[in-house]
C-alpha positions in Angstrom: -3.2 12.2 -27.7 -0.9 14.8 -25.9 1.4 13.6 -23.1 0.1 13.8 -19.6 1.9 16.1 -17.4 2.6 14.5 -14.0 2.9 17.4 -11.3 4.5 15.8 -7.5 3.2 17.1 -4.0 6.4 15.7 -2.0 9.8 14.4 -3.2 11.4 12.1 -0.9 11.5 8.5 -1.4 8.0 7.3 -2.1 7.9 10.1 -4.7 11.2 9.1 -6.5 10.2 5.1 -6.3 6.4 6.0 -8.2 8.8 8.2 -10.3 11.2 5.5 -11.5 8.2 3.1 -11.6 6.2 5.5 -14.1 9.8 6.0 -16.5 9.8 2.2 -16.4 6.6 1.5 -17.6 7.0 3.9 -20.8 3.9 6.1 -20.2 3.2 8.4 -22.7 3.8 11.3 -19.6 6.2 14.6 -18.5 7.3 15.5 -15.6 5.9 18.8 -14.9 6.2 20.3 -11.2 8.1 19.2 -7.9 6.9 20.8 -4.6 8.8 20.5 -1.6 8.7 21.5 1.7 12.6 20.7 1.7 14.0 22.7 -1.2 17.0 20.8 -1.7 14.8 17.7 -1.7 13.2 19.3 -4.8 15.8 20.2 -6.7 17.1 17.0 -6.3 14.5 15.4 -7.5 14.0 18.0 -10.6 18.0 17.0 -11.0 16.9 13.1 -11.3 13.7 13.4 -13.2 13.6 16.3 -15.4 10.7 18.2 -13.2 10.4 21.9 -12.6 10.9 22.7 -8.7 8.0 24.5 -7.9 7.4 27.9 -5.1 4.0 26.5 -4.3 1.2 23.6 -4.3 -0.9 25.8 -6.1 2.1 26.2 -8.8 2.6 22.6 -9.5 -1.6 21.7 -9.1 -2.3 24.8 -11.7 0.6 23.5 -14.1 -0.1 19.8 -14.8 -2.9 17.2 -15.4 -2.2 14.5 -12.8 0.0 14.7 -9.5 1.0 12.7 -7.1 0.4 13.4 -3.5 3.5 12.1 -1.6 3.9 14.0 1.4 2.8 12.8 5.3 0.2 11.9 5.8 -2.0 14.8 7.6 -1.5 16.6 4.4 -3.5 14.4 2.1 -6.6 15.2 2.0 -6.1 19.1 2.2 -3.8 18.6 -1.0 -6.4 15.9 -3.0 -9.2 18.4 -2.4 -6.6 21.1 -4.1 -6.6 18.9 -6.8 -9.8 17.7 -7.5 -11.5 20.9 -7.2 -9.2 21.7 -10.4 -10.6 18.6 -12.3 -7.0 16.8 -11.9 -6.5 13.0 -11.4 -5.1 12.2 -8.5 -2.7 9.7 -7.0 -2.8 9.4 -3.1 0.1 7.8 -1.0 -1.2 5.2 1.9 -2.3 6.1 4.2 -5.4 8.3 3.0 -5.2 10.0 6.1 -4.6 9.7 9.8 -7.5 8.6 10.6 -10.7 6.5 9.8 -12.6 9.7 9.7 -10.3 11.6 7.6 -10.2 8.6 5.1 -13.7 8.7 4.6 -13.3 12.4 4.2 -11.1 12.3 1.1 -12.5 9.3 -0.5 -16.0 11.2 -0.6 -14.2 14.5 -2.1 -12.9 12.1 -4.8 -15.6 10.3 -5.7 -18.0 13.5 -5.6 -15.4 14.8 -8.2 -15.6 12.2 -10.4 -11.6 12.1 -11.1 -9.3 9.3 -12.0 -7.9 8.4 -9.2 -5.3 5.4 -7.7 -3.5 4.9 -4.3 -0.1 3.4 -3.4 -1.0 0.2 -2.2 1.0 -1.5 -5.0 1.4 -4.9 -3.9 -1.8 -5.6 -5.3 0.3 -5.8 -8.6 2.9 -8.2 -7.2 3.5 -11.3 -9.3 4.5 -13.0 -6.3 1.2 -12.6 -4.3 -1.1 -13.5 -7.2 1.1 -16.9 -7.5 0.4 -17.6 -4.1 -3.4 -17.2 -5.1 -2.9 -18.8 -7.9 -2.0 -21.6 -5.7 -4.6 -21.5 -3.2 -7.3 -21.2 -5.3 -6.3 -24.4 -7.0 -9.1 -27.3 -6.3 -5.6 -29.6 -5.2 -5.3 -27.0 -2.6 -8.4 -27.6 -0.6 -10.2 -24.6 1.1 -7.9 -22.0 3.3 -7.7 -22.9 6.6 -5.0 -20.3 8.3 -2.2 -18.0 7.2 0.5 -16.4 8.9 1.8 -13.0 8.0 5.0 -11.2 9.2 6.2 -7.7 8.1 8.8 -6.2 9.9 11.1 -3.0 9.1 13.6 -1.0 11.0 11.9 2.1 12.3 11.6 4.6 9.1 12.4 7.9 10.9 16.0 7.1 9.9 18.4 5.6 7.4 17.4 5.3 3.9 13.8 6.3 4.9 15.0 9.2 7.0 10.8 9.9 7.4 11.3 11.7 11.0 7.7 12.8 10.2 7.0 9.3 10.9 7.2 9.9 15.1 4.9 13.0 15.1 1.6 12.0 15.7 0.0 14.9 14.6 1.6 14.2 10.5 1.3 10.6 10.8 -1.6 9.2 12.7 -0.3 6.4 14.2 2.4 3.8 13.7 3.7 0.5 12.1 0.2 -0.7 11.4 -1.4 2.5 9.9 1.6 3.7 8.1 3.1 0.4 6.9 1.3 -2.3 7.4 -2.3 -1.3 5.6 -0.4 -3.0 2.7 -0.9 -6.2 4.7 -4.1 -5.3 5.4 -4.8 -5.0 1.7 -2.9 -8.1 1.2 -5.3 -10.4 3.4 -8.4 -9.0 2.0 -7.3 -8.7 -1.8 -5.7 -12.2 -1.9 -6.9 -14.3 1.0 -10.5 -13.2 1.1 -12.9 -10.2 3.7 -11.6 -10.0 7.3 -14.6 -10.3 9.6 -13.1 -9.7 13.0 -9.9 -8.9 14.7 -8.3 -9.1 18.2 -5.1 -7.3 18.4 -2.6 -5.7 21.3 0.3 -2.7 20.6 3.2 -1.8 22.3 5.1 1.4 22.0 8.7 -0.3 22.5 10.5 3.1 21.3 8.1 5.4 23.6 7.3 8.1 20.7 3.3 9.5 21.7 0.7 8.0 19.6 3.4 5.7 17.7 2.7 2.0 17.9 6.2 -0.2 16.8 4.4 -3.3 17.5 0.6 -4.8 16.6 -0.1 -8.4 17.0 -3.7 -9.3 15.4 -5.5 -12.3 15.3 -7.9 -12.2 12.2 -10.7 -13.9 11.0 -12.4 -14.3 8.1 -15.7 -14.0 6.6 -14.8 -17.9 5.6 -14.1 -19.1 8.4 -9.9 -19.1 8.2 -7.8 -17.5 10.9 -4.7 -16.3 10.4 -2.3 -14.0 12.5 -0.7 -10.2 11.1 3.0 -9.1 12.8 3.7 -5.6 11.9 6.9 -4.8 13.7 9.2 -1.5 13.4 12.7 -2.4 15.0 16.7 -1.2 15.2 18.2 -3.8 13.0 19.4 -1.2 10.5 21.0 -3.9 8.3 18.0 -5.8 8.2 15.7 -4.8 5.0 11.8 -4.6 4.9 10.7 -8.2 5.1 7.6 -9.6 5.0 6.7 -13.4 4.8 3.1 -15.0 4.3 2.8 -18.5 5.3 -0.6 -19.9 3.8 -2.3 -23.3 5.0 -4.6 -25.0 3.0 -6.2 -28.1 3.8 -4.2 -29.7 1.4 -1.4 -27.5 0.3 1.2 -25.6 2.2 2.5 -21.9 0.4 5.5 -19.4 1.8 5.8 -16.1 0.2 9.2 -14.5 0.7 10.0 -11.3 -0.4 7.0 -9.3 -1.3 7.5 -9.0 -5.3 9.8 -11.4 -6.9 9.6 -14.4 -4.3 10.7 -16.6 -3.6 7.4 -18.5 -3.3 7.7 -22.6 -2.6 4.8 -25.3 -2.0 4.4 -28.4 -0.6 1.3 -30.6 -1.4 -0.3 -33.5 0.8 0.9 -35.8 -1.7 4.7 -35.0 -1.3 4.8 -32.9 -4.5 6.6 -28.8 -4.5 7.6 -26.3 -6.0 10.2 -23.6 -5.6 10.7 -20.4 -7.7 11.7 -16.6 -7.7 13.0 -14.3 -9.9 12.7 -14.4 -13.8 11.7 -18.2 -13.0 8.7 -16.5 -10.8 8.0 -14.5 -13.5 7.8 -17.3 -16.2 5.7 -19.3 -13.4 3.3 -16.3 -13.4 3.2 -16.2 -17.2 2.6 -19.1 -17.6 -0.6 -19.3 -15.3 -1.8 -16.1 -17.0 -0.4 -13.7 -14.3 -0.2 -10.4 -15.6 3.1 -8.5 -14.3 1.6 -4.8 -14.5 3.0 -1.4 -14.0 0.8 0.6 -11.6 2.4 3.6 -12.0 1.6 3.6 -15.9 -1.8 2.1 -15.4 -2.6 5.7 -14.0 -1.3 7.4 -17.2 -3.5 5.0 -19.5 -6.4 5.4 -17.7 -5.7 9.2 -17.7 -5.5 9.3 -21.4 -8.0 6.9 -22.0 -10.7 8.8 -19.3 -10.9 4.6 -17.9 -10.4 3.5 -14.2 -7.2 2.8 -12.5 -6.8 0.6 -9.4 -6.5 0.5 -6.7 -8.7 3.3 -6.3 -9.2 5.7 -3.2 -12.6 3.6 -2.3 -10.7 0.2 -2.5 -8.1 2.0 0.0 -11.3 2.9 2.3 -11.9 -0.6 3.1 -8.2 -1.2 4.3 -9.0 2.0 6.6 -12.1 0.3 8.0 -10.0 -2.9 8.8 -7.0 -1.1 10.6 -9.4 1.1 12.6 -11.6 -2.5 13.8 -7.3 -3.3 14.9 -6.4 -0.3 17.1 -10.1 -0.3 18.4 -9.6 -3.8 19.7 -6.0 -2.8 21.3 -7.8 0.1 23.0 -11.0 -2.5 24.0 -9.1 -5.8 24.3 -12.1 -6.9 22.7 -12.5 -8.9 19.8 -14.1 -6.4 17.3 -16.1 -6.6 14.2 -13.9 -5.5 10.7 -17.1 -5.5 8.9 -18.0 -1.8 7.8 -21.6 -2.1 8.8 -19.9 -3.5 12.1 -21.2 -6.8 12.2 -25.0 -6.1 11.3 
């Protein structure tokens, strides 16, 4: 079976991360073309990676079999129609698009096509999430009673993100929520079970139109749980991306630190715990039949192998329907239905 030549729409730092995953997980795949809107940005990715820097969209799209679409967000679903119409697999950043509407947009375009497809909500892979469900799922730990989720960042239009994109509301949509925080999103509903309604306020602490640096949600689900999501962009430069899920159980306590490698500790009603990260979170994970999987090289496989790869562009559809039930209760200061079918 012949390599698969991986073609990239964008090459800024989303684009090199999925490239350095995909090295890392030994996929049998070249890197083909690197389109830019920055030129230097291109050729310094093409220096890092081996890719061809590329004139045009339609020169990377017409010389590879896959290709990443890592540029802002307004731009995706103009680019994965591109590619689909050419019978290439696709790989979509999150956001799908700006908006709810748009979302649906591109997830019909790909499904009509019928292509292999996957988005970048990779912390559906992360070894230390599935421990925590792992543990929660556990009969010890009783049903799931309320959670509490943090995720906070320093605002991306600078620094190591330097994604000045990021305060245009015409490329990105919206803010911290949207454009960060539908990992969360994804998080709650791939690990914790379906949200079924939200109640939420935003503030717009650095004043950029349309850009939301704060969202406070109340969420509950289909089960019955509540739980509260804190996406927050701030100006603690030296602070990294955090997030931290605390989990309650009715009998069992769980805190995820750090969203891949932990640390993730426990307390049971019976005094017992637990504690581990690292290569000690990974033998945990092992040992409970965790698998620690490569997204990025999941997508080659299921290239070559004409398979499924997820998350797909319809799993990321449902994380869309969720953060648009969010910023509708802002607007409202309702509580509204996160149901797709809106509560019917």
């Amino acid at each position: 079976m012949d390599p698969v030549r991986v073609g990239w729409l964008g090459a800024g730092l989303i684009a090199t991360f999925h490239s350095k995953m995909l090295r890392a997980s030994g996929a049998d795949a070249v890197w083909a073309g690197v389109h830019d809107l920055d030129p230097a940005r291109a050729q310094a990715f093409a220096d890092r990676s081996g890719a061809t820097v590329c004139g045009s969209v339609a020169e990377v799209l017409d010389g590879c079999d896959a290709v990443y679409v890592c540029t802002w967000t307004s731009s995706h679903l103009e680019l994965v129609e591109a590619a689909v119409v050419r019978g290439l697999a696709v790989f979509c950043e999150k956001p799908l698009g700006p908006d709810l509407a748009t979302a649906r947009r591109l997830a019909q375009c790909v499904e009509d096509a019928g292509t292999v497809n996957q988005v970048g909500l990779v912390l559906r892979r992360s070894p230390a999430l599935a421990l925590a469900r792992s543990l929660i799922t556990d009969d010890r730990a009783g049903r799931l009673v309320s959670f509490v989720f943090r995720d906070d960042q320093f605002i991306p239009v600078r620094g190591m993100y330097d994604s000045t994109w990021r305060a245009d509301r015409s490329l990105a949509g919206a803010g911290t929520l949207l454009e960060h925080s539908i990992h969360d999103v994804d998080v709650i509903e791939t690990f914790l079970g379906p949200i079924a309604t939200v109640s939420a306020d935003q503030a717009h602490v650095h004043a950029l139109d349309g850009i939301e640096d704060l969202v406070s949600a109340v969420l509950t689900l289909d089960d019955g749980a509540i739980g509260t999501l804190t996406s927050i962009w701030h100006d603690i430069d030296a602070r990294p991306s955090l997030r931290r899920l605390e989990i309650f159980c009715e009998r069992r306590h769980v805190v995820v630190e750090g969203d891949w490698y932990g640390p993730v500790s426990w307390t049971d009603a019976n005094g017992e715990h637990g504690h581990v990260e690292g290569p000690g979170l990974l033998a945990e994970a092992g040992r409970r039949g965790i698998a620690d999987r490569n997204p990025d090289g999941e997508f080659v496989a299921a290239i070559q192998r004409a398979g499924a790869a997820t998350p797909t562009v319809a799993d990321a559809l449902r994380a869309h329907e969720v953060v648009d039930a969010v910023y509708r209760s802002c607007d409202s200061g309702a509580r509204t239905s996160a149901r797709p079918d809106g509560g019917h």
